[in-house]
C-alpha positions as CSV (number, residue, x, y, z in Angstrom):
1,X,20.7,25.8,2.5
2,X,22.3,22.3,3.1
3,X,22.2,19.9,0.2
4,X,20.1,16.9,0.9
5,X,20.0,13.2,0.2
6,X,16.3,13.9,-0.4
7,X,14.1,16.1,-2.1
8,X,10.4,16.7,-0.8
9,X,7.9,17.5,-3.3
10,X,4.7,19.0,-2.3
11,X,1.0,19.9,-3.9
12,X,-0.6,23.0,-3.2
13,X,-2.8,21.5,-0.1
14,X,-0.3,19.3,1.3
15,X,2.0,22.3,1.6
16,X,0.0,24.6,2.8
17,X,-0.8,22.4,5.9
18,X,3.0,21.9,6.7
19,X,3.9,25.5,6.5
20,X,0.5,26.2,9.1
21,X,0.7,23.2,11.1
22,X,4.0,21.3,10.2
23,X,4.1,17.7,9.3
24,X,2.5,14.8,11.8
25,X,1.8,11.6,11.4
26,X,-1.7,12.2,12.1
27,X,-1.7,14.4,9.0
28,X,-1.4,11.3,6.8
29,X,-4.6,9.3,5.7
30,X,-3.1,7.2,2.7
31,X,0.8,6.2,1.9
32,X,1.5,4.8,-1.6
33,X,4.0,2.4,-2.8
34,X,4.8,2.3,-6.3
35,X,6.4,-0.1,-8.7
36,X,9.9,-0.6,-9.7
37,X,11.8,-4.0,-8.7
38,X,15.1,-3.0,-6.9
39,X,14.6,0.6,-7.6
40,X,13.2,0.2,-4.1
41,X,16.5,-0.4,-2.4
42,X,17.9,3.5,-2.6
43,X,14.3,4.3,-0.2
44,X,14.8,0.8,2.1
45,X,16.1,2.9,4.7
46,X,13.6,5.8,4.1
47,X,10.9,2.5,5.2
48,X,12.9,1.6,8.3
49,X,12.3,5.7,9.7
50,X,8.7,5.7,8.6
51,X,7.7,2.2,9.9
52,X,10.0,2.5,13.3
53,X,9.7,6.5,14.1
54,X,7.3,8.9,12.0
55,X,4.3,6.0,12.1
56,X,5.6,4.5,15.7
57,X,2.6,3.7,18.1
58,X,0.1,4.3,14.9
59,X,-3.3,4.0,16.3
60,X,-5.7,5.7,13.7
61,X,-6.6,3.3,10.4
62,X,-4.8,4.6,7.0
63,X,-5.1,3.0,3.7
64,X,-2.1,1.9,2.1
65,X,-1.8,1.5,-1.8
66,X,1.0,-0.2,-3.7
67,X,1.7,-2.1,-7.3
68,X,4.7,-5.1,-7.6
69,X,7.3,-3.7,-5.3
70,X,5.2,-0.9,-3.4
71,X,2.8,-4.0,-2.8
72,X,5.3,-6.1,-1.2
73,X,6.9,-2.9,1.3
74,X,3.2,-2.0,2.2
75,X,2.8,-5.8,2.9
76,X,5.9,-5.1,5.6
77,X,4.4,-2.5,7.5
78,X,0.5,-4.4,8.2
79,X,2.8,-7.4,10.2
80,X,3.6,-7.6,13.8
81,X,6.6,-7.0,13.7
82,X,6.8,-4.6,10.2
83,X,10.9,-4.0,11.2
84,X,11.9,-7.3,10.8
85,X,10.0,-7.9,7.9
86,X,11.4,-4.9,5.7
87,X,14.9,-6.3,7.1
88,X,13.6,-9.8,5.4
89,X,12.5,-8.4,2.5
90,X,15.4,-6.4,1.9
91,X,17.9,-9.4,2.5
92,X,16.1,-11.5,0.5
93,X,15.5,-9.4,-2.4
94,X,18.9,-8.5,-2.8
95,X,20.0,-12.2,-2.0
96,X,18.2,-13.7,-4.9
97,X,19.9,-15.8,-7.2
98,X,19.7,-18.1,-10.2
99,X,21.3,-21.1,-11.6
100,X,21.2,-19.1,-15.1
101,X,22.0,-15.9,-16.7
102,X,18.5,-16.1,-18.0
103,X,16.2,-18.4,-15.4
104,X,12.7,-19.0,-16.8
105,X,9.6,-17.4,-15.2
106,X,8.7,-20.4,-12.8
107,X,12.5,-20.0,-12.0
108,X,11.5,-16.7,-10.8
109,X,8.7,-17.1,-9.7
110,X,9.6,-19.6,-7.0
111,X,12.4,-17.3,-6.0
112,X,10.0,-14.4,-5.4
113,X,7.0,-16.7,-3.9
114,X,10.3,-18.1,-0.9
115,X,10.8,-14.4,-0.3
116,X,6.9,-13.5,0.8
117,X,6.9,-17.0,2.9
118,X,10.3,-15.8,4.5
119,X,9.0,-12.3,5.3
120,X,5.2,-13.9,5.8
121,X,6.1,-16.5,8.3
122,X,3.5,-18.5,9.5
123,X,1.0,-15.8,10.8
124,X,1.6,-12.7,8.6
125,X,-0.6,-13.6,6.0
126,X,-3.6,-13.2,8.9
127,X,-1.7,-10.2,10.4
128,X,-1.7,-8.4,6.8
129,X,-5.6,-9.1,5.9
130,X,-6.8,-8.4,10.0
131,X,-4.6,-5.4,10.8
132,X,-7.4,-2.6,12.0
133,X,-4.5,0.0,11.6
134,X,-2.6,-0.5,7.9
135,X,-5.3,-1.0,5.6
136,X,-3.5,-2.7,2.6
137,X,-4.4,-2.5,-0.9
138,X,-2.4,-4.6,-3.4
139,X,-3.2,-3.7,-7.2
140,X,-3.0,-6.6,-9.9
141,X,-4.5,-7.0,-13.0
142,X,-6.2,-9.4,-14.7
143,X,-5.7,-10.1,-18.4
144,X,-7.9,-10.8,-21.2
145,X,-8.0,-13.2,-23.9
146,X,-4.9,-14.2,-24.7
147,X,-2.9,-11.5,-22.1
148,X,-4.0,-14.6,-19.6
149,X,-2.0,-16.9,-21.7
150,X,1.9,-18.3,-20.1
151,X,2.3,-19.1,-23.8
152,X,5.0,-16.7,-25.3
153,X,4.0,-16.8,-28.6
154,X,0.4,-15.9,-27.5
155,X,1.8,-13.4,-24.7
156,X,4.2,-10.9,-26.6
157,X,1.8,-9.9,-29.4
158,X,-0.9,-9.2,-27.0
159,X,1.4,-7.6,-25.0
160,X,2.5,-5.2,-27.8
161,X,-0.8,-4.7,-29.1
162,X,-1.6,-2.9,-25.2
163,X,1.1,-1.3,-25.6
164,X,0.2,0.3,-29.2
165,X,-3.5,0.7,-27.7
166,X,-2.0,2.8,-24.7
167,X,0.3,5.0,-26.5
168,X,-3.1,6.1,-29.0
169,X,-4.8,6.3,-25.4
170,X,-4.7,5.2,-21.9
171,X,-8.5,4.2,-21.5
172,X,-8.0,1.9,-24.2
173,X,-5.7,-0.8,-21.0
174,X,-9.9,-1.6,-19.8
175,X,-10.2,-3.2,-23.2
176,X,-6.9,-5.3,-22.5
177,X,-6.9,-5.7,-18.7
178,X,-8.9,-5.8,-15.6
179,X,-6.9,-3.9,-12.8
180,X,-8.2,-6.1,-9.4
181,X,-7.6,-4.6,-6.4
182,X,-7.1,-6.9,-3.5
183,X,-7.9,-4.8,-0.1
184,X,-8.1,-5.2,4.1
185,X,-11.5,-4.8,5.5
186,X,-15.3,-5.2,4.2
187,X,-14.8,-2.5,1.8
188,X,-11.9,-0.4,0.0
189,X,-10.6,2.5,1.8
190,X,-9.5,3.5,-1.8
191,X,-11.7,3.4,-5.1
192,X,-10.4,4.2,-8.6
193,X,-12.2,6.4,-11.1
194,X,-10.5,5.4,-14.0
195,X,-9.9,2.0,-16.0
196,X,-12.3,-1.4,-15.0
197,X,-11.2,-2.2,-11.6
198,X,-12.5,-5.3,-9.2
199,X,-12.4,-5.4,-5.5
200,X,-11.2,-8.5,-4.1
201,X,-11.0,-8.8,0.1
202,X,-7.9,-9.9,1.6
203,X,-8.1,-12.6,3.8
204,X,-5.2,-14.8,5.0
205,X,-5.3,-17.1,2.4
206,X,-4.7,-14.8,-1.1
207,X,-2.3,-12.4,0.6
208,X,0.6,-14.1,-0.3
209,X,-0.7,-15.1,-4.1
210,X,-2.1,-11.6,-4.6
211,X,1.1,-9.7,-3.6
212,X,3.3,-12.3,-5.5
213,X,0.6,-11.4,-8.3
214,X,1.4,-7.9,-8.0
215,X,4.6,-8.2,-8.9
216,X,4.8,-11.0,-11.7
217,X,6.2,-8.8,-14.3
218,X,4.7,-10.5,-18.0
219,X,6.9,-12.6,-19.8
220,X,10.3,-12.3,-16.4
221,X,7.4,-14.2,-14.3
222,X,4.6,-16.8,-14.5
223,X,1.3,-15.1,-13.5
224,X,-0.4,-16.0,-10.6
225,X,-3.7,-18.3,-11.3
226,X,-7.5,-17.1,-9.6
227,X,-6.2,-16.3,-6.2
228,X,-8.8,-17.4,-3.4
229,X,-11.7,-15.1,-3.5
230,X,-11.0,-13.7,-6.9
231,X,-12.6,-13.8,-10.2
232,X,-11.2,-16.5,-12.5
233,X,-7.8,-15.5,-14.3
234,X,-4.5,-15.1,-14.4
235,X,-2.9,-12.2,-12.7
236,X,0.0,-9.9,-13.2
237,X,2.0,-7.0,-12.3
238,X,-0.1,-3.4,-11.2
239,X,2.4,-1.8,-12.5
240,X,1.0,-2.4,-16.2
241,X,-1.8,-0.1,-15.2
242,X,-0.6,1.7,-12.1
243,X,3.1,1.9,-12.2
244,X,3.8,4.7,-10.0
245,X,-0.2,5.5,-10.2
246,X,-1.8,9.3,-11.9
247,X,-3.4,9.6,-8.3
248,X,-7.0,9.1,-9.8
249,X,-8.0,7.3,-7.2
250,X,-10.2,8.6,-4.3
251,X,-9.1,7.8,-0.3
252,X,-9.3,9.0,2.7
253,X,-9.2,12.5,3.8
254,X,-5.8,13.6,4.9
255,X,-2.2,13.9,3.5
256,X,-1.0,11.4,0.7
257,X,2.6,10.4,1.9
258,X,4.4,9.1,-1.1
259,X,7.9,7.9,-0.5
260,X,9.1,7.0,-4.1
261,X,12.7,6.5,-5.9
262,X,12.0,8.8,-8.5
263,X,10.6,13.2,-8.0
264,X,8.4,12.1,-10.7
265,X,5.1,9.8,-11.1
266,X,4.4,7.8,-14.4
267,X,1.3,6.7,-14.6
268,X,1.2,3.2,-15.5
269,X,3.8,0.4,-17.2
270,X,3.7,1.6,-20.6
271,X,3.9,5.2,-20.3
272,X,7.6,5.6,-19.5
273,X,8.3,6.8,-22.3
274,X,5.5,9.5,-23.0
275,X,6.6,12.8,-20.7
276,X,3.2,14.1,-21.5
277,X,1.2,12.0,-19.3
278,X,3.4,12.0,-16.3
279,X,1.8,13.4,-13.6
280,X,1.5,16.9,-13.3
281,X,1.5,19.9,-9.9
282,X,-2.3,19.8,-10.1
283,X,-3.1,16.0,-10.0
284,X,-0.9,16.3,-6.3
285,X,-3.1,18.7,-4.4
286,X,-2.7,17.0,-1.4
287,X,0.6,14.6,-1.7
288,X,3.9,14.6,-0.4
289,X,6.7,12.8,-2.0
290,X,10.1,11.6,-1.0
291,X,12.7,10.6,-3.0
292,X,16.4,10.4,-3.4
293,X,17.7,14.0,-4.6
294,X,19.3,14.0,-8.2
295,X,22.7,14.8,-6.3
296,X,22.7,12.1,-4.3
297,X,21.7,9.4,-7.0
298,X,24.9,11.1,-8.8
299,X,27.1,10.1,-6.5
300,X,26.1,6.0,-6.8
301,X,27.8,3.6,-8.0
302,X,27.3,3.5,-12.1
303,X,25.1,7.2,-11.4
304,X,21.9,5.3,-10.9
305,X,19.9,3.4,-8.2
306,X,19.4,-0.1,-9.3
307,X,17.1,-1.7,-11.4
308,X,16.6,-5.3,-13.2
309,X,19.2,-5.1,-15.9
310,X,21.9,-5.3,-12.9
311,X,20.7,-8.9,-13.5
312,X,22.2,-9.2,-16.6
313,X,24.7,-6.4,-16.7
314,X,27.0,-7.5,-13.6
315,X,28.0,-10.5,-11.9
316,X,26.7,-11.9,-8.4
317,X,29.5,-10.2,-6.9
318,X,29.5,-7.1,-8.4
319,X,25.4,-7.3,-8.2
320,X,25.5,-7.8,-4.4
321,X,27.9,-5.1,-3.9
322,X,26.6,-2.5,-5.4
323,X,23.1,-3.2,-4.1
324,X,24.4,-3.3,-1.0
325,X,26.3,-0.3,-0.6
326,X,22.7,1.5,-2.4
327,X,21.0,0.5,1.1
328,X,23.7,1.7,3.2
329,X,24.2,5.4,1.3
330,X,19.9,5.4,1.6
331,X,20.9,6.2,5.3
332,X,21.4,9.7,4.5
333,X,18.4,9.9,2.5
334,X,16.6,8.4,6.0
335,X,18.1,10.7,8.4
336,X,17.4,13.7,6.2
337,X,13.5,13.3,6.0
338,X,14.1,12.5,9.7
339,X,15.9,15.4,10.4
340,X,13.3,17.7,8.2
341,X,10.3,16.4,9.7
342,X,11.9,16.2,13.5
343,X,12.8,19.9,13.3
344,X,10.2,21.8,11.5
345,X,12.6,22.7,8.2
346,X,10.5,20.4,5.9
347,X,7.9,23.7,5.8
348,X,10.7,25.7,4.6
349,X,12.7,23.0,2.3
350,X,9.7,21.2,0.6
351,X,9.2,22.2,-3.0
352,X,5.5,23.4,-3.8
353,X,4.2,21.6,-7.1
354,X,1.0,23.2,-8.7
355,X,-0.6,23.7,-11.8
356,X,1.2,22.3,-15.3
357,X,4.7,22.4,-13.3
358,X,6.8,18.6,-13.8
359,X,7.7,17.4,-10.3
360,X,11.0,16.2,-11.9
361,X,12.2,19.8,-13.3
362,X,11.2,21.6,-10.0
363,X,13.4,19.0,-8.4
364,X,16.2,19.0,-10.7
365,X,16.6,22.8,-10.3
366,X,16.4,22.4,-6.6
């Protein structure tokens, strides 16, 4: 069997379906976007095949679902023109630069608030809220008591104290934060189970705050105040509850399509280090995820895809470069899923997930 620049992962459902009817676009009722800052660039060109061939012409409505990063890609694919604006967001993401080794969260802030105007334009915002097609859904959450605070010395202890709440249990975030979900249409296409969650409607006016919101990581960004329509607060990154989301969240019928950096799903911010709660073959009955294969991550510069400590690790230079030559090696990851999908071998290639089995050890033995 060829060795791929991808690995597909499959629950018990979702593969069943490909082996008996292959994979189609019309298959897919919900495509999630998770967190992870430049850990995105390594699937950039996975986004250009999905947005420009598999979802080309897209005429039936599916929900889209994404936290920080995943929110800002999703954002992409509901504009008129969802090429150019994954080519925007992609240029300007890795173009970012400070004044500082260590620029302050407005400094941030600012830079990542240009990049959605950039992308946005003057009519994306309406195009992302009005789209009858890609349904966004951009998770933030809201925090309580002093978790609302910009004040560090206020901030970092309630951060921690989450954080110890979390690790004793994962229920225990509702007593800490309020995930709000901000979503296209009169009512959510997707609904969560677990945690306190608030539906806000997108219109044209909060996309751009409740995107930038989804993505203002605590203490690297300011938080985004009471975007319009919402409930008073200040909001901050999904990822905190829903970093790469446990999939406990109901949506449409049909195929989850999950194109991710990582064969594996944490469930929210502070769980990264607690294997136990990473999702598990059962929880993916009917999802199918993408990602980089371990091989091909091996062969990267520094062994690794990038992520925020590039920042302060490497230069500019050095930064730009390897960031850059992540994007152009993701083209093999693209044309693999495209050459899986286009000729059938995905129902022969995919890796089935069920039960107690870790998506990341299936795919590591792959």
């Amino acid at each position: 069997m060829k060795q791929r620049s991808c690995v597909v992962l499959a629950g018990a459902n979702a593969a069943r379906r490909v082996r008996e009817e292959g994979l189609h676009p019309h298959q897919v009722a919900t495509l999630v976007g998770a967190s992870g800052g430049p850990k995105w660039l390594s699937i950039s060109q996975l986004d250009r095949v999905l947005i420009g061939e598999f979802f080309r012409d897209r005429e039936m409505p599916i929900a889209t679902l994404g936290s920080s990063i995943g929110s800002f890609r999703n954002m992409c694919y509901a504009t008129g023109n969802p090429l150019a604006a994954l080519e925007k967001l992609e240029y300007g993401y890795i173009n970012q630069t400070y004044a500082s080794d260590r620029p302050t969260p407005g400094e941030v802030t600012a830079a990542g608030e240009k990049i959605l105007q950039e992308v946005l334009g003057s009519t994306g915002a309406d195009e992302v809220a009005s789209n009858p097609v890609w349904q966004s859904h951009f998770v933030t959450v809201r925090g309580r008591g002093p978790l609302g605070s910009e004040k560090k010395l206020l901030l970092a202890p309630a951060l921690l104290a989450s954080a110890l709440a979390n690790a004793v249990s994962r229920s225990s975030l509702r007593a800490f934060w309020d995930r709000v979900v901000f979503h296209a249409g009169d009512q959510p296409a997707v609904t969560f189970a677990n945690l306190t969650t608030v539906n806000t409607r997108l219109s044209a006016d909060n996309v751009c705050p409740s995107v930038l919101a989804s993505g203002s990581i605590p203490l690297v960004m300011a938080g985004v105040q009471t975007p319009p329509g919402a409930p008073a607060g200040n909001y901050r990154d999904g990822g905190i509850t829903d970093y790469h989301f446990d999939l406990g969240f109901h949506h449409p019928q049909g195929l989850v399509l999950y194109p991710h950096f990582f064969p594996y799903l944490v469930p929210g911010w502070f769980d990264k280090s607690f294997r136990w709660r990473w999702v598990r073959g059962g929880a993916m009955q009917n999802v199918l995820l993408v990602a980089p294969s371990p091989q091909w991550v091996a062969k990267l510069p520094y062994g690794k895809i990038p992520d925020r400590d590039d920042f302060v690790k490497l230069t500019t230079e050095e930064r730009l470069r390897y960031w850059n030559t992540v994007v152009e090696a993701g083209k093999s990851v693209a044309e693999d899923f495209f050459e899986l999908w286009q000729t059938g071998a995905i129902a022969d290639e995919m890796i089935e997930v069920g039960g107690n089995q870790a998506p990341h050890e299936l795919a590591l033995t792959a």
